[in-house]
Kinemage of the C-alpha trace (Angstrom):
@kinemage 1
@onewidth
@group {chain A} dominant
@subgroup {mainchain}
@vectorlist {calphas} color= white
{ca unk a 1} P -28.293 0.244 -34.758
{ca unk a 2} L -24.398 1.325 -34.445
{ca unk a 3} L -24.193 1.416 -38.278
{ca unk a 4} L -27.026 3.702 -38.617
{ca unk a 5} L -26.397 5.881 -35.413
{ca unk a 6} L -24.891 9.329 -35.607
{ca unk a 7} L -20.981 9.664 -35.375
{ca unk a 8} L -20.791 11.174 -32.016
{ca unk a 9} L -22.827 8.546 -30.746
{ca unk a 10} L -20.998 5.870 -32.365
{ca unk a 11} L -18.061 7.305 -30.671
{ca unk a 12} L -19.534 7.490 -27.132
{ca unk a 13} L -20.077 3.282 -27.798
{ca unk a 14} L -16.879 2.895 -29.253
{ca unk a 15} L -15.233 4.959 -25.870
{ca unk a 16} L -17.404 2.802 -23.322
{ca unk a 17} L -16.932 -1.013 -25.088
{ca unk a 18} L -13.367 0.226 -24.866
{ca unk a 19} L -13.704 1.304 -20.781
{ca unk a 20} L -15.428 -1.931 -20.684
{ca unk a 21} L -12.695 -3.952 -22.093
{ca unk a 22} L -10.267 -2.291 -19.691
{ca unk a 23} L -12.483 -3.201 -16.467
{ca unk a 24} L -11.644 -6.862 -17.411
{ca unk a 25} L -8.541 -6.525 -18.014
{ca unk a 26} L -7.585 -5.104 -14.739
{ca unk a 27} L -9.545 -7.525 -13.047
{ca unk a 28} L -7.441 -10.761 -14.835
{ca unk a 29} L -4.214 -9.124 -14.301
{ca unk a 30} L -4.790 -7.574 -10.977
{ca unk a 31} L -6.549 -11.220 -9.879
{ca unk a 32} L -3.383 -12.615 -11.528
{ca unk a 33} L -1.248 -10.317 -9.328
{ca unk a 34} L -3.442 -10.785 -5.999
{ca unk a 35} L -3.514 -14.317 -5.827
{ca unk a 36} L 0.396 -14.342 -6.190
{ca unk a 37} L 1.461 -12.334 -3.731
{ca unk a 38} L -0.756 -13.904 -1.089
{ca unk a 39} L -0.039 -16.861 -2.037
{ca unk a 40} L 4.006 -16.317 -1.583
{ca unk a 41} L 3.094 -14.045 2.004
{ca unk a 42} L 1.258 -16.994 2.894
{ca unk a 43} L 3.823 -20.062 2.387
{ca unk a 44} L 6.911 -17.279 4.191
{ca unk a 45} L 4.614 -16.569 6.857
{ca unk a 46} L 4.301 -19.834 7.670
{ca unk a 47} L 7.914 -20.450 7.312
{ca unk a 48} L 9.137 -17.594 9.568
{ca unk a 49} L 6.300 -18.543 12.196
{ca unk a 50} L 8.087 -21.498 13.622
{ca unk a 51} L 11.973 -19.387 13.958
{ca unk a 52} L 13.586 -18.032 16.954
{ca unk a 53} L 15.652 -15.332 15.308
{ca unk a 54} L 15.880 -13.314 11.989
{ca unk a 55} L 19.011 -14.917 10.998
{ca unk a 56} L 16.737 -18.013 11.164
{ca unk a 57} L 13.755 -16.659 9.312
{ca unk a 58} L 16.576 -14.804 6.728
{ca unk a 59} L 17.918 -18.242 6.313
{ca unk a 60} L 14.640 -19.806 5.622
{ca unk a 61} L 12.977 -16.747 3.345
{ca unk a 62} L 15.694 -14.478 2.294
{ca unk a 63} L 16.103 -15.450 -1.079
{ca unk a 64} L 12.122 -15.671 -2.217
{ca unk a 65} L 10.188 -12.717 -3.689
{ca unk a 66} L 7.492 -10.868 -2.027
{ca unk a 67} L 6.852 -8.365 0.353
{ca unk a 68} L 8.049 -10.795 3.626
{ca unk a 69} L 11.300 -10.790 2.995
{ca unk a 70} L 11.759 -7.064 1.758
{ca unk a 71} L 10.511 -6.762 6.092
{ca unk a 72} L 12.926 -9.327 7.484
{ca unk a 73} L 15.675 -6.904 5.132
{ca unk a 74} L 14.875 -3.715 6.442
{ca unk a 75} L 14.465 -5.246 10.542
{ca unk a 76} L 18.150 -6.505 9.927
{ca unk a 77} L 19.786 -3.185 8.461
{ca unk a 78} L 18.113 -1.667 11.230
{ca unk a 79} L 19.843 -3.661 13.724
{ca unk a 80} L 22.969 -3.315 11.633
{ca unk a 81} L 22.750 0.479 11.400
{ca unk a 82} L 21.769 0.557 15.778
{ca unk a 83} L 24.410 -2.017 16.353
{ca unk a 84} L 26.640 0.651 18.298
{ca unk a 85} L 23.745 1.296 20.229
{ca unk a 86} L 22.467 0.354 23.645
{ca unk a 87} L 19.081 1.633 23.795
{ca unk a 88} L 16.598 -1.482 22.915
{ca unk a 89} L 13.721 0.315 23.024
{ca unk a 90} L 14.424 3.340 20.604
{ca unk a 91} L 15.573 0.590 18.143
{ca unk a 92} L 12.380 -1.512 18.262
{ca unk a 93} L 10.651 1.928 17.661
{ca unk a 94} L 12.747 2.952 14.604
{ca unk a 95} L 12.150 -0.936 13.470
{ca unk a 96} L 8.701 -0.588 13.519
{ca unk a 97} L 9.207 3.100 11.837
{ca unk a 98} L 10.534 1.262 8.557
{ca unk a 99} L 8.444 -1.751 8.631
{ca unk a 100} L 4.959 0.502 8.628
{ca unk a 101} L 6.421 2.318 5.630
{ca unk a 102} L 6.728 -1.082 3.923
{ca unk a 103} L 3.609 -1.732 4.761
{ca unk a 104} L 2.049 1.438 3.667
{ca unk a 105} L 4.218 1.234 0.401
{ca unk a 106} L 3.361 -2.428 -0.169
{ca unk a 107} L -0.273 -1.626 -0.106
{ca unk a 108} L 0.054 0.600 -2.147
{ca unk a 109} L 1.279 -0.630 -5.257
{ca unk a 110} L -1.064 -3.272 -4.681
{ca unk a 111} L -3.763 -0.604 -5.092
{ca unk a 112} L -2.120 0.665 -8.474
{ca unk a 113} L -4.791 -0.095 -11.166
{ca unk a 114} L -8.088 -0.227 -9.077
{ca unk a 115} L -8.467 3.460 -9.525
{ca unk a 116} L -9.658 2.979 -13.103
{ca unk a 117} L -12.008 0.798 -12.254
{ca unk a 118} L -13.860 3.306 -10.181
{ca unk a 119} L -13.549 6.103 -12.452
{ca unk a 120} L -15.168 3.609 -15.124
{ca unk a 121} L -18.264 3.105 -12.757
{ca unk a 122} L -18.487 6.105 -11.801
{ca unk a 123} L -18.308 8.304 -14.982
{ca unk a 124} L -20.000 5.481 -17.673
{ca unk a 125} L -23.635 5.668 -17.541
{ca unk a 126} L -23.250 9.470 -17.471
{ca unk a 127} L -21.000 9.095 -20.422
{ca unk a 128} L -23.969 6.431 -21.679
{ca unk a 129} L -26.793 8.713 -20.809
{ca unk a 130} L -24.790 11.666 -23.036
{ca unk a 131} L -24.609 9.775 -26.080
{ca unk a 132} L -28.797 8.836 -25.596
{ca unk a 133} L -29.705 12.448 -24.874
{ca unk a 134} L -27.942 13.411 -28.480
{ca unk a 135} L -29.355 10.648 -29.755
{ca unk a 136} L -32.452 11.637 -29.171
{ca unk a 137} L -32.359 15.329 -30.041
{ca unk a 138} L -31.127 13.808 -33.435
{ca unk a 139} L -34.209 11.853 -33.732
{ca unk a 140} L -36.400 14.735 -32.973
{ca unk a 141} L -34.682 17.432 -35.223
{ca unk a 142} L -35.097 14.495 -37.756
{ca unk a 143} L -39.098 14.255 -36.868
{ca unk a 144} L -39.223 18.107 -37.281
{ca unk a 145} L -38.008 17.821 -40.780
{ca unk a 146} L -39.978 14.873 -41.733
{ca unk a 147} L -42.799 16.287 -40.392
{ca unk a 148} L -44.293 13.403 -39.200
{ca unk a 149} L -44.754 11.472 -35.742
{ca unk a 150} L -45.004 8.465 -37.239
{ca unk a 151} L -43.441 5.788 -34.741
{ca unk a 152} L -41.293 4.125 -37.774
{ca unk a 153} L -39.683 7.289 -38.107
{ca unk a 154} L -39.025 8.258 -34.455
{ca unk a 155} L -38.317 4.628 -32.798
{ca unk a 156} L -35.141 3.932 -34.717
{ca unk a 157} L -33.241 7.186 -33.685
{ca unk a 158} L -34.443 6.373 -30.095
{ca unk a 159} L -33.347 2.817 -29.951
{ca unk a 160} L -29.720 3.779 -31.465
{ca unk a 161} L -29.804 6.399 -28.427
{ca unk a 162} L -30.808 4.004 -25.977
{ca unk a 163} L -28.108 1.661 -26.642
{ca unk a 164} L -25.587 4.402 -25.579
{ca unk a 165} L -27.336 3.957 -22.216
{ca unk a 166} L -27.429 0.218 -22.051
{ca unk a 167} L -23.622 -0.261 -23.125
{ca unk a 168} L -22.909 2.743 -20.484
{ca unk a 169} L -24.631 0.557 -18.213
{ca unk a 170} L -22.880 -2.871 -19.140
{ca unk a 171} L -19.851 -0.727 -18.603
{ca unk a 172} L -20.359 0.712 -14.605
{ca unk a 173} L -22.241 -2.375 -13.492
{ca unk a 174} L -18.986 -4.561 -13.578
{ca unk a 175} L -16.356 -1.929 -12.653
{ca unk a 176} L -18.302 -1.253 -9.355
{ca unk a 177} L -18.892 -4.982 -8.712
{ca unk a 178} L -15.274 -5.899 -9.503
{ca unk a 179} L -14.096 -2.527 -7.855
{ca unk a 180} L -15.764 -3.153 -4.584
{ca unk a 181} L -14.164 -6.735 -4.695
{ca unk a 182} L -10.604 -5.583 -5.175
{ca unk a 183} L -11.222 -3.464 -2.070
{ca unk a 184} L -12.134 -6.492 0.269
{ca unk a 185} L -9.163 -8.137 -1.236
{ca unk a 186} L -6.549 -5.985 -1.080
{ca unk a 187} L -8.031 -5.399 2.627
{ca unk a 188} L -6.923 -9.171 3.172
{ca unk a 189} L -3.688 -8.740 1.711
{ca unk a 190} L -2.957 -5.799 4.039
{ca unk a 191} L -4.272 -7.378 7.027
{ca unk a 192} L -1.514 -10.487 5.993
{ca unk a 193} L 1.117 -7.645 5.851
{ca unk a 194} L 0.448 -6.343 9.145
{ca unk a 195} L 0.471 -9.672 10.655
{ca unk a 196} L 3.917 -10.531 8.980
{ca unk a 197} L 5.412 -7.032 10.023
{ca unk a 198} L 4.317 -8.090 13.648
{ca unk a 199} L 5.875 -11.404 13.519
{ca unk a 200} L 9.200 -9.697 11.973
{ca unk a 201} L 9.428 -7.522 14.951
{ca unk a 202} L 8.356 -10.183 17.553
{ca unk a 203} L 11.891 -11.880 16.276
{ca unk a 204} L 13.708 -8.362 16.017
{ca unk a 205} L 12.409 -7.783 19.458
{ca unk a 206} L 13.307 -11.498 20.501
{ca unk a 207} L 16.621 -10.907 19.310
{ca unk a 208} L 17.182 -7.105 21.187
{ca unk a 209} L 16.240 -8.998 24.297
{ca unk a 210} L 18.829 -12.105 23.913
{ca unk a 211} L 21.958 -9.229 23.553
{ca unk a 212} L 23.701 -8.575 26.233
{ca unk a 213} L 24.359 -4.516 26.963
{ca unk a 214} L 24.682 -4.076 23.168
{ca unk a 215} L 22.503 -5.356 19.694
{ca unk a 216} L 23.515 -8.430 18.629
{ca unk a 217} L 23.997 -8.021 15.039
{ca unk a 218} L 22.807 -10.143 12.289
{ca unk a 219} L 24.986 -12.838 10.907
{ca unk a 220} L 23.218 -12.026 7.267
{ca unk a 221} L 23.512 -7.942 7.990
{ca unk a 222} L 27.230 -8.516 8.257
């Protein structure tokens, strides 16, 4: 039926196998790339759970990769920038200024590639249903010059058309499925950054309160 269907339609297959060949290949990479990072927010979180300080939870985390210690980096500078400072609560404030921004920026590059996905749902059976609607005009301009209704002449034009449609739909069908779970996902994985940014301040502010008239600065910020 591909062989024998008309270019344009050929092309609107060729487009959607391709669209469909993308939707699984975000989904294994971005699966890939999911299940690493919480697995390595996971095992630091744990870590940093049991400390008392951020020198502590530096000590214990500062040298892995992942979004947990990039926090713990940006609560020390800030103590190491305020360090001249008295005022405990303005620096807790500007702590928690940098670490939402980490959080914000952290979930979004973890959203970087899920876009596609719902363009692809969105936009293929529409794409699908173009390349059956020419199909079909095809097949009737061909039963005008025939001139004949005879169903061997019309029902192969209309099946090539109609596989436009069902490879449009094999297309959307996953993208949305895998789409939607992406989004519950990634809603873990920022829920797991907002608990670590919380637990990264609970030790900034743990530390703020220990200092006596002035910040106690960092040993690792030094």
């Amino acid at each position: 039926m591909f062989m024998s269907a008309d270019k344009l339609v050929q092309g609107v297959m060729i487009g959607l196998v391709f669209a469909s060949v993308v939707t699984w290949t975000v989904w294994l990479a971005k699966n890939i790339e999911l299940f690493a990072a919480l697995r390595r927010l996971r095992s630091a979180f744990i870590v940093i759970s049991g400390e008392r300080s951020l020198d502590d939870a530096y000590a214990a985390v500062g040298s892995r990769r992942g979004i947990l210690p990039t926090l713990i980096d940006a609560a020390m500078l800030e103590l190491h920038l305020s360090s001249d400072l008295a005022d405990k609560v303005g620096i807790k404030e500007r702590i928690a200024t940098r670490l939402a921004r980490l959080e914000v920026a952290a979930s979004r590059d973890m959203n970087k590639g899920t876009g596609v996905l719902a363009t692809i749902g969105a936009t293929a059976p529409f794409v699908g249903l173009f390349g059956t609607v020419w199909g079909i005009m095809n097949s009737f301009i061909g039963i005008s010059k025939a001139q004949t209704t005879n169903l061997a002449v019309v029902a192969p034009g209309i099946a090539e058309a109609l596989l436009a449609t069902a490879i449009g739909l094999f297309a959307a069908i996953p993208a949305v499925v895998i789409y939607n779970q992406f989004t519950r996902s990634i809603a873990r994985y920022r829920a797991l950054v907002g608990d670590a940014s919380a637990e990264v301040q609970r030790l900034a502010s743990r530390d703020l309160d220990r200092a006596e008239g002035r910040v106690r600065l960092p040993k690792a910020a030094e």
